[in-house]
C-alpha positions as CSV (number, residue, x, y, z in Angstrom):
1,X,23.5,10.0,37.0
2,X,21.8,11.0,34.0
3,X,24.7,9.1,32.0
4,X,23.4,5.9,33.7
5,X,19.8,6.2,33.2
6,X,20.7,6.8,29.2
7,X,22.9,3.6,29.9
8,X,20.5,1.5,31.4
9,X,18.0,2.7,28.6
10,X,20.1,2.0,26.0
11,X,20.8,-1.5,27.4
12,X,16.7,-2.4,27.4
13,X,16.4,-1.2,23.9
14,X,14.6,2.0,24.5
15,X,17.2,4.5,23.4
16,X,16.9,4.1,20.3
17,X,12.8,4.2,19.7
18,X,11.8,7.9,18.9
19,X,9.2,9.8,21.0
20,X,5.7,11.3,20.3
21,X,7.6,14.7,20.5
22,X,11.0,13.8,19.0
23,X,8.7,12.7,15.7
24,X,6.2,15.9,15.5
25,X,8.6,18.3,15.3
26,X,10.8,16.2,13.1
27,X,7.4,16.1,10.8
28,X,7.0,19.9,11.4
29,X,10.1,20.9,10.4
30,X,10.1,18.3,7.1
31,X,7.0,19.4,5.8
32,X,6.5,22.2,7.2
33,X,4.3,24.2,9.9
34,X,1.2,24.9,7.5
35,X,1.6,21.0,6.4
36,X,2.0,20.0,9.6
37,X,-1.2,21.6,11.3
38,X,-3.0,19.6,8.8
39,X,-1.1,16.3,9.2
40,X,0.7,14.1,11.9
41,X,2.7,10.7,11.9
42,X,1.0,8.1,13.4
43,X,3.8,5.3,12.8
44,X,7.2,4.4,12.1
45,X,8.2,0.8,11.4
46,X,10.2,-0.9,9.1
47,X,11.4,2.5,7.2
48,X,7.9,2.8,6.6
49,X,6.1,6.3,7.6
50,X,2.6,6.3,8.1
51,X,1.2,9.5,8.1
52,X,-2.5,10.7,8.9
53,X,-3.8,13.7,6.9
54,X,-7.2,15.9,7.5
55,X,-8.4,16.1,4.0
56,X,-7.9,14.9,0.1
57,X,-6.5,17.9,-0.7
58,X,-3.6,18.1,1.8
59,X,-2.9,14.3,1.0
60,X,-2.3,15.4,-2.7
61,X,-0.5,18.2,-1.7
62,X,1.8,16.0,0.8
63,X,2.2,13.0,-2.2
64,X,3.8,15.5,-4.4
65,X,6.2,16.8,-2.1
66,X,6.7,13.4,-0.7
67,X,10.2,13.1,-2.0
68,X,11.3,16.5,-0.8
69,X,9.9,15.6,2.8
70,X,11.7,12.4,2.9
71,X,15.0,14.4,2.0
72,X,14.3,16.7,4.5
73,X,13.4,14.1,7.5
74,X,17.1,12.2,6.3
75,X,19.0,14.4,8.8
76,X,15.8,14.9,11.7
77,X,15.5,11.5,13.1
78,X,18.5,10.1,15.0
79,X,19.9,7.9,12.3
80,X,16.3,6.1,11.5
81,X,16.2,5.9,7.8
82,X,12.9,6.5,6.4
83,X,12.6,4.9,2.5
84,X,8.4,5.0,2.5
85,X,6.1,8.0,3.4
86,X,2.4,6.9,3.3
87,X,-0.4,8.9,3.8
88,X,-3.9,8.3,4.4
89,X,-7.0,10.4,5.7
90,X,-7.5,9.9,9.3
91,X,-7.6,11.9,12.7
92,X,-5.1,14.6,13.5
93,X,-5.0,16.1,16.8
């Protein structure tokens, strides 16, 4: 049954859009828990990550290791390739 519903999913196009959840603890394990209680991704689209951040100093912090975060996302995010990381201040929850 499950095999169907994954089917059917699949078919509609929703199989391969990532989740709140499936994102967050791809962003956790990329940048990192202490990085990640100050930051969360608020949008994917077009290879482009958007990414809020509580504070100027985390979002220097987070623009230096931006290339080592995207290296690390690569292999986190079923297949979605990920070529921009932007970050911005902004609520995180």
């Amino acid at each position: 049954m499950e095999e169907v519903v994954k089917g059917v999913l699949k078919g509609l196009g929703g199989g391969g859009r990532l989740t709140e959840e499936e994102m967050s603890g791809a962003w956790r394990s990329a940048a990192g828990k202490r990085a990640a209680r100050h930051s969360r991704p608020v949008s994917l689209r077009k290879a482009s990550l958007v990414v809020n951040v509580d504070g100027s100093g985390w979002l220097y912090e987070l623009t230096l290791k931006k290339k080592e975060i995207l290296e690390r996302l690569e292999g986190n995010l079923k297949g979605k390739k990920i070529r921009h990381i932007r970050f911005r201040i902004g609520e995180v929850k």
